[in-house]
N, C-alpha and C positions, 0 to 999 in steps of 0.2 A: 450124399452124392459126392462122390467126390472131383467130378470134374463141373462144376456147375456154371463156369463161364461158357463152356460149350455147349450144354442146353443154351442159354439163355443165345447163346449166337444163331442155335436157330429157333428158336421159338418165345425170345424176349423180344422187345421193342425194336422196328425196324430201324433200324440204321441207312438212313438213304443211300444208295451206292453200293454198298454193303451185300455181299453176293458170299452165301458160307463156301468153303471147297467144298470141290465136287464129290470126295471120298466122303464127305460130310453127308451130304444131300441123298446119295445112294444109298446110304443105309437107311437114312429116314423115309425114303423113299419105296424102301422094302416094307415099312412098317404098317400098311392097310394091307397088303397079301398074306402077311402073319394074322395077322388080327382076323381076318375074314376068317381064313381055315378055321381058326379056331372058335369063331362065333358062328360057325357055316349052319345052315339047317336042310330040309330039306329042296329039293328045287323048284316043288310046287306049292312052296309056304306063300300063304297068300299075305299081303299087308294085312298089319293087325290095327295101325293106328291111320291117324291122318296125317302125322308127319311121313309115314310109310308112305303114304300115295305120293307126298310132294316129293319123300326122297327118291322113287320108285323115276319120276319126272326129272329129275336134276342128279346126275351121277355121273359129273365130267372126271371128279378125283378119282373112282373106281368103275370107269368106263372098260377097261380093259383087265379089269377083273369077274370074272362069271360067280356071280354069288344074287342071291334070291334076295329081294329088300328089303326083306327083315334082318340077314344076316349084316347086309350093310347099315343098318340101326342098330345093334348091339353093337357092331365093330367101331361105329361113329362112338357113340352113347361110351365103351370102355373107353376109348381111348381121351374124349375127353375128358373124361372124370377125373382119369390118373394125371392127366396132363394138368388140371386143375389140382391135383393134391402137390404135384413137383411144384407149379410154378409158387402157391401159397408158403409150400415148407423153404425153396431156395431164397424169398424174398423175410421170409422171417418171423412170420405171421402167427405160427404156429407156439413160437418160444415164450411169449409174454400169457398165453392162455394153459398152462404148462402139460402139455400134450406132448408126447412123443410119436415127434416126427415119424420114425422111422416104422412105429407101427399104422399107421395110419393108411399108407399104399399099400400095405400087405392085405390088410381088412378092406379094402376097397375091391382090389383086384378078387380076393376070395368071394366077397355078394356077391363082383358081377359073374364070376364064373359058377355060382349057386343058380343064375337067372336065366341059364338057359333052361 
């Protein structure tokens, strides 16, 4: 990565006060309506799990996205993962277990896109 103080400005440890620009946030902000399209399903996919029904209940972050509960479970489900492989490889985690980094997101994002 190579701007990795900027990840981490928004999505490392909060910094009290600490408010990222706006240009900042707006992209990030774009980033559940990419995700969705692309984990979309049909619109009468019914919940498959029981985190499905409690996400189906609680959907303030993708309230004003139309997408079926499952799709907002995958979209949830990728986007943490990958967010979990960034913040492990930008903190360094990854170097002492001698894994390369950089393959690691690749192979992540290709399962979840095999899972639809």
């Amino acid at each position: 990565m190579s701007d990795p103080h900027r990840y981490l400005l928004l999505y490392g440890t909060p910094v009290p006060g600490h408010h990222a620009p706006e240009d900042i946030t707006a992209i990030s902000d774009e980033i559940p309506a990419v995700l969705l399209q692309v984990c979309g399903g049909p619109a009468d996919e019914a919940p498959r799990t029981p985190f499905d029904l409690v996400l189906g209940m609680n959907r303030q972050w993708a309230s004003s996205l139309p997408a079926p509960t499952p799709a907002v479970h995958r979209a949830l489900s990728f986007w943490t993962r990958v967010q979990g492989v960034l913040s492990l490889e930008l903190a360094g985690h990854f170097t002492p277990m001698g894994i390369d980094a950089g393959l690691l997101p690749a192979e992540e994002v290709a399962e979840l896109g095999s899972e639809r």
